[in-house]
C-alpha positions in Angstrom: 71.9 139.6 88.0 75.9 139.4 87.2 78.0 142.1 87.2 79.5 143.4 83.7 82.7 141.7 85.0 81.4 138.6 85.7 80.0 138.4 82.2 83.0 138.8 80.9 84.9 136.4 82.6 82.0 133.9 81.2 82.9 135.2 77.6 86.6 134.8 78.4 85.6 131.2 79.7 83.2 130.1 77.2 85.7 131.7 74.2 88.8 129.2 75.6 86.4 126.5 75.5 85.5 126.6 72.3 89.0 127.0 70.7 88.9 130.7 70.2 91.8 133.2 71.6 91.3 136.8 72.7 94.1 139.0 72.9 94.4 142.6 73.7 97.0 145.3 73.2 95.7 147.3 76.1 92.9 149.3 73.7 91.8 147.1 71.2 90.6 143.2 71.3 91.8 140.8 68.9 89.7 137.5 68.5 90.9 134.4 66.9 88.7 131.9 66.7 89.4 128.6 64.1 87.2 128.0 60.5 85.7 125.0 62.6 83.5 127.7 64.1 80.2 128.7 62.5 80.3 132.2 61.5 77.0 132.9 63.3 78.9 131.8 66.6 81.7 133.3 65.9 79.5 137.3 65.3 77.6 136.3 68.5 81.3 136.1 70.5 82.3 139.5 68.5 78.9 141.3 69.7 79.5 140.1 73.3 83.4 141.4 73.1 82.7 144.5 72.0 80.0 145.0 74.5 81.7 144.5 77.4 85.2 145.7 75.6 87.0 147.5 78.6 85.9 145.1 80.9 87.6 142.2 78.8 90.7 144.3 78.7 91.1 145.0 82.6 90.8 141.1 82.9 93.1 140.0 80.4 96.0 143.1 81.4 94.9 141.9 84.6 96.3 138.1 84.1 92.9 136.7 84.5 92.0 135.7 81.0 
């Protein structure tokens, strides 16, 4: 089983992959991902953000985005 944290290192992975770009002001995400991506893929990456949020945000203040 991962840890929370290594899940969202995937979703940090797999998002720079595909062209899309998470930012964070230290309490919110912003996700910007281009029209080339299907809107179904694109509400499966905003689902998987939101549920591992903080952990997202420790990586990215963190330097490890």
């Amino acid at each position: 089983m991962h840890s929370r944290k290594q899940t969202a290192e995937f979703i940090l992975r797999e998002a720079l992959a595909a062209g899309i770009r998470i930012g964070t002001d230290g309490t919110e995400v912003v996700m910007l991902a281009p029209l080339k991506i299907p809107i179904a893929s694109r509400r499966t990456f905003e689902t998987a953000i939101h549920a591992h949020q903080d952990e997202i945000i420790t990586l990215i203040m963190a330097g490890k985005s």
